[in-house]
N, C-alpha and C positions, 0 to 999 in steps of 0.2 A: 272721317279720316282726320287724323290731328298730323298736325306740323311743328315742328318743335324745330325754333333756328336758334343756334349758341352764336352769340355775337351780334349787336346794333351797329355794325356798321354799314358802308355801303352795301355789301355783297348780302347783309342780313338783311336789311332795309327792302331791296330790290327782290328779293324772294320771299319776304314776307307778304311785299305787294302782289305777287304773280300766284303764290297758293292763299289767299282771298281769294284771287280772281277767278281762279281755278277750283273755288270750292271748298277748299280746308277748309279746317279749324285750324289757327295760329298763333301760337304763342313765342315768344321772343324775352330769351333770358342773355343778361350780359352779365359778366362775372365783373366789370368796372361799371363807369356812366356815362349812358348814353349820351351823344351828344344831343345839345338842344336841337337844331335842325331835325336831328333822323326821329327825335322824340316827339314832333310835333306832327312828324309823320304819321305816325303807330299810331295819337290820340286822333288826329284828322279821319283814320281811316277804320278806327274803330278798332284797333289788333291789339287786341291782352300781350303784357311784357311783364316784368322784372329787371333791377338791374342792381349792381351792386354786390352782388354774390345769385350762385344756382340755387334752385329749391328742389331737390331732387326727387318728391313729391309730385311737383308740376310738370316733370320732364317724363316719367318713368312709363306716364299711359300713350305715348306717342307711336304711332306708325311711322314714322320716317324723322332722321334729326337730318337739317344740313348746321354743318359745321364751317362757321370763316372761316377764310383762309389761314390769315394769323393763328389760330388757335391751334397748336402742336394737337399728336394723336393721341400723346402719351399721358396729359393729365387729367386727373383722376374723373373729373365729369364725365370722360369721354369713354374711357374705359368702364365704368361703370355701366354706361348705356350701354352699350357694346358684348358686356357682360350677360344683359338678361334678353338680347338676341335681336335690339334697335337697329335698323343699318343706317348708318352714319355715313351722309353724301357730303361732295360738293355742289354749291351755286350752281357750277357750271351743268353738273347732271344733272341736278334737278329741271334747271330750267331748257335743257337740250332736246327734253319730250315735247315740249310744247311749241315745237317748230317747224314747218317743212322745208326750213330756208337754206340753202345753202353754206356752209359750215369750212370757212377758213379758220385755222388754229395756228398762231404763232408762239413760238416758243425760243428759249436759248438763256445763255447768261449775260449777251450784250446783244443789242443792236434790235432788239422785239420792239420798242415802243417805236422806232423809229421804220422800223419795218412793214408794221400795224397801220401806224399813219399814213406812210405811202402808198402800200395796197388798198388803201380806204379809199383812197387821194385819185389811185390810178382808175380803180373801177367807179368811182361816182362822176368821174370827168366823163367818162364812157357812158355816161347815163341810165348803169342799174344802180336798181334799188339795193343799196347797201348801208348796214347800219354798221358802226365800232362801238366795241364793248370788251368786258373784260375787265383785265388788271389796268385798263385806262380809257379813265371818261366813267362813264355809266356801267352799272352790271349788266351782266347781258339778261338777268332774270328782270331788273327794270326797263330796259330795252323792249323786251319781248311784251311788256303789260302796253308800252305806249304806241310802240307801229311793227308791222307786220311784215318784217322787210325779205325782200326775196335772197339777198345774200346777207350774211355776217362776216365780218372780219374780228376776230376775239386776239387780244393778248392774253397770254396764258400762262401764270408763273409756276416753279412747280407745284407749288403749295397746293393751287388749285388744281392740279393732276393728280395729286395724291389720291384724291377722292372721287375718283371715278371709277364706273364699272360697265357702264355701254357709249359712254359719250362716243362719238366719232366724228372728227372733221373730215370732211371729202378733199381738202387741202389741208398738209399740216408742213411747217416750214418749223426746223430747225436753226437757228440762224449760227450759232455754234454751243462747247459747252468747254468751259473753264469752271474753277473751284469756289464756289459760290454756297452759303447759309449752307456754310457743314455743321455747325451748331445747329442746326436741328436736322440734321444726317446722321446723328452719331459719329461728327469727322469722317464719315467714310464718302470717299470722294465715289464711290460702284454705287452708293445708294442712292447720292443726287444723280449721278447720269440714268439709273434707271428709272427714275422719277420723270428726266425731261423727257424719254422714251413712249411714257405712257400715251404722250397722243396719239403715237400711233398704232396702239396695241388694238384696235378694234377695228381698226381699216382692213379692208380688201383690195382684191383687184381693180376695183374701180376706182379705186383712191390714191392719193399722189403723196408721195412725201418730197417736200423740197428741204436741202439740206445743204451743209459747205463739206464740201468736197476734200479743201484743205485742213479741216479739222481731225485731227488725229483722234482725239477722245470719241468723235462721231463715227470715222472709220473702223478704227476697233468694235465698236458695239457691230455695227454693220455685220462685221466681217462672223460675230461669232455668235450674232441672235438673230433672228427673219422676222420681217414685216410680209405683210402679202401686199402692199401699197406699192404702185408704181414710184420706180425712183430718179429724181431732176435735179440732180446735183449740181451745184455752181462753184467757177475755181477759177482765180486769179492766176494759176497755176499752169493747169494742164487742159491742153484741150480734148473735150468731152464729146462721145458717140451720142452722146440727149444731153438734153439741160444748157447753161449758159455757161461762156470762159470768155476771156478778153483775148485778143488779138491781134496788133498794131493799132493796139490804143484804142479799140473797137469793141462792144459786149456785145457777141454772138449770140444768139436763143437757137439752140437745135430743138425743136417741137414738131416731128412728121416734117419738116423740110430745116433746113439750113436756111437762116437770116442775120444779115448785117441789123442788128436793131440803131443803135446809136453809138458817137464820139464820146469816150469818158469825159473830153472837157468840157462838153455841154450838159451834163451832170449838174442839179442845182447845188447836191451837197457833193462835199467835196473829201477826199480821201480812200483809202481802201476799204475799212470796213463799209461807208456809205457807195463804194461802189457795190460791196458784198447784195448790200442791202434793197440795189435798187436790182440786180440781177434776180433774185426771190423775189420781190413786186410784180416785177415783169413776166416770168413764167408762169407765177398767180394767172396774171390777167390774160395770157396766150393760153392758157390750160381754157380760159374761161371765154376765148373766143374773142379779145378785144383785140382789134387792129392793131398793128405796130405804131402808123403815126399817130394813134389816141395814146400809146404808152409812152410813145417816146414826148409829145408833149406835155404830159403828166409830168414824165422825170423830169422833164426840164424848170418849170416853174413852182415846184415844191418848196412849200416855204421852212419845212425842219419842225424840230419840236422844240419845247419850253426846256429848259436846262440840257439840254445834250449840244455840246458846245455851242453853246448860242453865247452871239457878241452881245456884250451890253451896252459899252460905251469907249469911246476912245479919248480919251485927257492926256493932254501935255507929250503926244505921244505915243500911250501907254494905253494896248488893246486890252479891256474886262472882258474875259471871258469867263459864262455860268456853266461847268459840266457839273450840276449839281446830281443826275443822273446818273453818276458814275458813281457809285458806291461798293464797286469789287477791283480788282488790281487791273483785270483784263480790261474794262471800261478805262479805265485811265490811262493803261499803256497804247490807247487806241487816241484818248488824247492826246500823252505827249508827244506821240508817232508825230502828230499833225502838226507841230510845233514849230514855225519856221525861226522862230526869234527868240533870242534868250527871255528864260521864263521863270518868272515870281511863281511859282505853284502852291496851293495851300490846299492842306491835304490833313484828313484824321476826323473821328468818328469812332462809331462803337464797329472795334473787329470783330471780323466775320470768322476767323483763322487766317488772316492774310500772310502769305507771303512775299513779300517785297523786294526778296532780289531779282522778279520778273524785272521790275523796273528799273534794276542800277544802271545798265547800257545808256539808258536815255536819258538817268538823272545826271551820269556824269557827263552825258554828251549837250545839254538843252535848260537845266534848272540851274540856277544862278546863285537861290534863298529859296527857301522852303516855312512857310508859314505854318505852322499846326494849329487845327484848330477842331477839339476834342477835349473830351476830361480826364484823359490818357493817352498819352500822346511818347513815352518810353520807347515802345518797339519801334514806332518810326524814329525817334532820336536814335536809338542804336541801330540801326539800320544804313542809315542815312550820313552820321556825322561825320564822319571819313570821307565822304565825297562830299560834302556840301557844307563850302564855310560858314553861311550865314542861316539857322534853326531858332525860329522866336516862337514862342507860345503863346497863341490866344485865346480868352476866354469866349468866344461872340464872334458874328458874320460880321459889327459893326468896327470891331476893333481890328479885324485880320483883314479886312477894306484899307482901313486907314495905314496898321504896320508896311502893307504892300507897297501903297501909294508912294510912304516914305523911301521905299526900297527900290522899286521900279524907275529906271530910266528910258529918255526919250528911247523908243524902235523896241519894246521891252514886252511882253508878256505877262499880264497878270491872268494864271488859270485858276479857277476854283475846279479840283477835281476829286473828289475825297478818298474815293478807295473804299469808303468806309459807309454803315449806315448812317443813316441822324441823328439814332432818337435818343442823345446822351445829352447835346442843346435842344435840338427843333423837333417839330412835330412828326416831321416826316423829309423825304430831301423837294419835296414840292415847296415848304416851307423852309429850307435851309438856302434854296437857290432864289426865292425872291427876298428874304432875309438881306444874302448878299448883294443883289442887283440894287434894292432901296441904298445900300450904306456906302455901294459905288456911285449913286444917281447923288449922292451929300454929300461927298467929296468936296 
C-alpha cells in the first residue's frame, strides 16, 4: 500500500511517521522546501520525498493521498489525483483509525486553542491519560506514533474538516462561528459554516455536541440541519434545561442533575468569551465523569496560552499586551471588549475579507491611535480615520513596539491584536507575537 502526503509540514511530517509505522510505503512531495528540521526527519527515518515542485509520476500509483491542511482542494495536483479516482484524506482521518482512544474535537473561529488547552488542563489534573494535538502543539498522527493515550483532545480548524469521511469525536465542541478564511470558501460565508459542521456529521446518539447557545450562525444551522449527537449548549444568556449558563454570577452545569460548579470570579482567565470557554471544558469533563472540585480547581489555576491576550510587560505604566492569535475581527472585538483602559491598538495583516465595522463601537469607545502594521493597511485607514485621530504605519513588530511606546501614556494600553493573518511580515502569528514581545522586552 503506497502513501502519498502533499505537504512537509507538521501534519505531513506526523503521518508520514504513523503510515511507516503502520506499514506503508511513503512518499512525501512539497510543492515549496521542506523545512530543514521536518527534512531531517524524512532522511533519519528513511521516508522517500520530493520537494520543490510535484512529480506527477510519483504521485499517480498511490492508494490513498493525505493532503495538509494549507493546501486548498482546488489546485491542480489535487484535482488531478482526484480525477483518476485517489481519495484524498485529512491527517486527522488518516490517523483516527489507528486509535481506540477517546476523541474530543474542538472547533470554532475563536476561542479553540484556548479551549483545547483547558480541556487538556482540566482532564490531565483529574489524572486520565490525555494527549493534545491537532492544529496545536503536535499532529495528532505524530501523537499517536509516540503514546498510546486513552483520551485526545484535538483542535481542529476547518481546513482539517474538509477532509474527512469517517472521522468522529465522541465530544465535539463548537466554540462559536463568525466569518473567517472566506478566501478559500469562495466568500461564501454557508460554506465555511458547513465546513465547521463536519465534526459532527458522523456522531450519533452516543455522542455530544457541545456548542454556544448564543451564537446565531450555530442556531440557525441547528434549527434547519440534524446531528444525531446529544446536545450541551452553553449561554451567558438563558438559562438551559442541559448544558451550562451563568447565574448570579455563578456557572451552573445541568448534566442528569443541577449543579452550582463555580464563582465567575474565581475564573483564572478572565472575561466573557473565557468564561464561554471554561463552561465547554467543564461539560467535557462532567460528560467524562470528573468531579466538580477536580474541574473547578483546574479552572482556577490555568495559566492561558501564548499570544491570546497574554501580558507581556508593564513600562512606565503602559500594559504590552500580545493577542497575536487574533487574526479574524471576531477574536479582536473579544479583545477590545476586555479593554478597561485607553488603548494604543495595532492592528493589519493579510485580509481575510474582513469587515471592520464589527469594531467601530469599541474603537470609538477604547482606542486612542491605532498603529498598522501590514504591507496593506488602506481598508483599515478608510475604515478607521474618521474615529481615530492618530493612524501611523509600520513596517515590522520592531517599529510598531517602538511607535506605540512613543504614543502610550502612564494607565495606557498597548494591544497587539491584528484581525488579520501574518504571513505578509512573519512566518506565522506564533512568530508575529513573539516578534513583538522581543521588541517590547528592548524598549
Amino acid at each position: 500500500m503506497k502513501l502519498v502526503i502533499l505537504g512537509g509540514g507538521e501534519s505531513g511530517i506526523g503521518t508520514a511517521l504513523l503510515g511507516k509505522n503502520k506499514g506503508f510505503e511513503v512518499f512525501v512531495s512539497d510543492n515549496g522546501t521542506i523545512a530543514k528540521k521536518y527534512k531531517q526527519v524524512l532522511l533519519h527515518n528513511k521516508i522517500s520525498f520530493e520537494e520543490e515542485g510535484h512529480t506527477l509520476a510519483n504521485l499517480k500509483d498511490a492508494n490513498m493521498v493525505m493532503k495538509s491542511p494549507g493546501i486548498p482542494d482546488d489546485v491542480a495536483v489535487v484535482k488531478q489525483l482526484k480525477e483518476v479516482g485517489i481519495p484524498v484524506i485529512s491527517e486527522i482521518e488518516f490517523a483516527s483509525k489507528y486509535t481506540t482512544g477517546v476523541i474530543v474535537g474542538i472547533t470554532g473561529s475563536n476561542g479553540k486553542t484556548t479551549t483545547t488547552m483547558l480541556t487538556h488542563h482540566v482532564l490531565k489534573k483529574a489524572n486520565l491519560n490525555v494527549g493534545m494535538a491537532g492544529n496545536i502543539g503536535k499532529s495528532f498522527a505524530q501523537q499517536l506514533c509516540e503514546e498510546n493515550f486513552e483520551y485526545h483532545v484535538l483542535e481542529l480548524s476547518s481546513f482539517q474538516l474538509d477532509g474527512i469521511d469517517v472521522f468522529k469525536p465522541h465530544i465535539a465542541i463548537i466554540t462559536n462561528i463568525t466569518p473567517d478564511h472566506l478566501d478559500r470558501y469562495e466568500y461564501k460565508f454557508e460554506n465555511y459554516i458547513n465546513s465547521k459542521f463536519r465534526i459532527t456529521k458522523n456522531q450519533t446518539e452516543n455522542d455530544y455536541l457541545i456548542y454556544d447557545y448564543d451564537d446565531e450562525v450555530i442556531q440557525n444551522w441547528l434549527k434547519n440541519n440534524k446531528t444525531k449527537a446529544q446536545l450541551f449548549p452553553f449561554s451567558l444568556k438563558e438559562e438551559l434545561k442541559q448544558g451550562a449558563f451563568v447565574k448570579d454570577n455563578n456557572i451552573i452545569i445541568k448534566y442528569k442533575t443541577e449543579e452550582i460548579l463555580m464563582d465567575i470570579a474565581t475564573l483564572a482567565l478572565k472575561g466573557k468569551h473565557n468564561t464561554k470557554n471554561a463552561m465547554a471544558a467543564a461539560m467535557t469533563a462532567s460528560i467524562l465523569k470528573v468531579r466538580n472540585n477536580s474541574i473547578r480547581e483546574s479552572l482556577e489555576d490555568f495559566e492561558g496560552a501564548q499570544h491570546r491576550l497574554e501580558p507581556v510587560l508593564k513600562i512606565n505604566g503602559v500594559q504590552y499586551i500580545n493577542d497575536s492569535k487574533a487574526t479574524n475581527v471576531n477574536a479582536t472585538f473579544y479583545a477590545l471588549d476586555s479593554m478597561k483602559n485607553p488603548t494604543v491598538w495595532i492592528v493589519g495583516g493579510v485580509d481575510k475579507g474582513n469587515d471592520y465595522l464589527d469594531l467601530m463601537p469599541l474603537v470609538r469607545e477604547k482606542v486612542k491611535a491605532i498603529v498598522c502594521l501590514g504591507v496593506d493597511n488602506k481598508k483599515i485607514i478608510q475604515t478607521f480615520s474618521n474615529v481615530v485621530d492618530l493612524i501611523v504605519e509600520t513596517a515590522g513588530a520592531e517599529e510598531a513596539a517602538k511607535v506605540a511606546y512613543k504614543i502610550a501614556e502612564k494607565g495606557d494600553n498597548v494591544l497587539l491584536s491584528p484581525a488579520c493573518a501574518s504571513f505578509d511580515l512573519f512566518e506565522n502569528y506564533e512568530d508575529r507575537g513573539n516578534k513583538f514581545k522581543n521588541a517590547v522586552r528592548q524598549l
